[in-house]
C-alpha positions as CSV (number, residue, x, y, z in Angstrom):
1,X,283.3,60.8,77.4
2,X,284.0,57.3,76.5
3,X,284.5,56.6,80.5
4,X,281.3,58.2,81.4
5,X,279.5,55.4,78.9
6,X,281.5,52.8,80.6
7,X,280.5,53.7,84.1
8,X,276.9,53.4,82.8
9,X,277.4,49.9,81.6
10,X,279.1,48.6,84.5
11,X,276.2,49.8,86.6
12,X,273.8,48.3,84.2
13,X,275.3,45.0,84.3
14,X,276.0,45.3,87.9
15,X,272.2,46.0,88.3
16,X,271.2,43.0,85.9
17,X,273.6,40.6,87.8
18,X,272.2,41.5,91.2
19,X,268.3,41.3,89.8
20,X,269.4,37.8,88.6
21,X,271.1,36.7,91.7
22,X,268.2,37.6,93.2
23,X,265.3,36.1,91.7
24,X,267.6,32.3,91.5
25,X,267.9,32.6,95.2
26,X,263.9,33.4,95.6
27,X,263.7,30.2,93.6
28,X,265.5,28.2,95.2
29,X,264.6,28.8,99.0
30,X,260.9,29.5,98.7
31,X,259.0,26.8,99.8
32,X,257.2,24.2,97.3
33,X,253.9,22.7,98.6
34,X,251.5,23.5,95.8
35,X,247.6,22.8,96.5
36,X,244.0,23.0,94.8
37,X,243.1,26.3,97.7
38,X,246.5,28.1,96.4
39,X,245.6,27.4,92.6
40,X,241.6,28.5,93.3
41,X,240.8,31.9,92.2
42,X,239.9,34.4,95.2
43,X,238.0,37.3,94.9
44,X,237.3,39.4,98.1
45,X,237.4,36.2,100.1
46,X,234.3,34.7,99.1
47,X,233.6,31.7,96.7
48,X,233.3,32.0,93.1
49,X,230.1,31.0,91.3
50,X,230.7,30.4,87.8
51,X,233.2,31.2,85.5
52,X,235.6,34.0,87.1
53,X,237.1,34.9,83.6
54,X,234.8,37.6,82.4
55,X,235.7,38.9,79.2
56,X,235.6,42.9,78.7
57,X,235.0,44.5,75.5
58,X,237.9,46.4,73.9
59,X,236.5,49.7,73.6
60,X,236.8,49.5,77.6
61,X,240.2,49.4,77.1
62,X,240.9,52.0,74.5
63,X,238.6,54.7,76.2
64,X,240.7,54.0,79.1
65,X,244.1,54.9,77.2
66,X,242.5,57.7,75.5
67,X,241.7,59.0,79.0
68,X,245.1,58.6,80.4
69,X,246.7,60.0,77.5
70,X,244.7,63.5,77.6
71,X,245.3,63.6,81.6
72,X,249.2,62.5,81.4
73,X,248.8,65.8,78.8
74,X,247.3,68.3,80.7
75,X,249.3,67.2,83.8
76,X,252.4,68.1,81.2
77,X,250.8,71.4,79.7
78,X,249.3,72.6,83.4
79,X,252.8,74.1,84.5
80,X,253.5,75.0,81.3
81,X,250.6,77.3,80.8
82,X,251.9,78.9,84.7
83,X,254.9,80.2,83.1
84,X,253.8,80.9,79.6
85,X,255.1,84.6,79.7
86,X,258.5,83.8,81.4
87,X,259.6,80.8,78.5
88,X,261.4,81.3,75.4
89,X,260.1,81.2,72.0
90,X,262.1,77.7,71.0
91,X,259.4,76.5,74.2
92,X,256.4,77.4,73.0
93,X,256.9,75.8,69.6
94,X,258.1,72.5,70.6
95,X,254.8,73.2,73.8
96,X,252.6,73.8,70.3
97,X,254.0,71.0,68.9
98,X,253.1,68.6,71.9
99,X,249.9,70.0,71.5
100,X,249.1,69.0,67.9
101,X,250.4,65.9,68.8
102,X,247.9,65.4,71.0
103,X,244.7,67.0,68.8
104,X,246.3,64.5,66.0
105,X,245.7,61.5,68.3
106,X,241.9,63.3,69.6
107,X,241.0,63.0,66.0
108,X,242.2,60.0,65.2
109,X,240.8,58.1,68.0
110,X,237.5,59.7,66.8
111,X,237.9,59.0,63.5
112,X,238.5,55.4,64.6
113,X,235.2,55.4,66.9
114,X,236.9,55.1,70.1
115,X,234.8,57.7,71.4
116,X,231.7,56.2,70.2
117,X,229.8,54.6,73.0
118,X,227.0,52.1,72.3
């Protein structure tokens, strides 16, 4: 078991080795002629007016991760609920589990006034 560790290891330093080696050579050959065009910002190829930072609220943000959260979910519980009849019992608790997991975070978003939109 030890050796099947090890193997892992090697290829992890093997990959990090490689990713290094890679990213010094990109540095070193890539060509260095910085300008003001290359530094200006560029948004769908016409010229900025005004300030391009535009600051977002961070209820955006946290609707956002709420969203993704509930659809990674019912992407996860959508084949589940296919084969409900055909799983074992140990499933469907650690499924129901899953679940409350995610009402927990529902309710604590709301609780929080994530959901709240002014």
């Amino acid at each position: 078991m030890r050796t099947d560790f090890a193997f892992v290891g090697v290829l992890l330093v093997a990959a990090f080795l490689l990713m290094g080696a890679a990213l010094v050579a990109a540095s070193l050959l890539r060509p260095k002629k910085p300008n003001k065009d290359k530094a200006a910002t560029y948004e769908c190829g016409m010229e900025t007016v005004g300030d391009a930072w535009v600051q977002f609220r961070v209820q955006y943000y946290l609707f956002a991760l709420v969203f993704v959260l509930f659809d990674v979910g019912g992407v996860l519980l959508f084949p589940i609920a296919l084969a409900f009849n055909q799983l074992p019992a140990w499933t469907v608790l650690v499924i129901s589990l899953f679940a409350l997991t995610l009402l927990s975070s529902l309710l604590y978003a709301w609780r929080k006034g994530v959901l709240e939109w002014d």
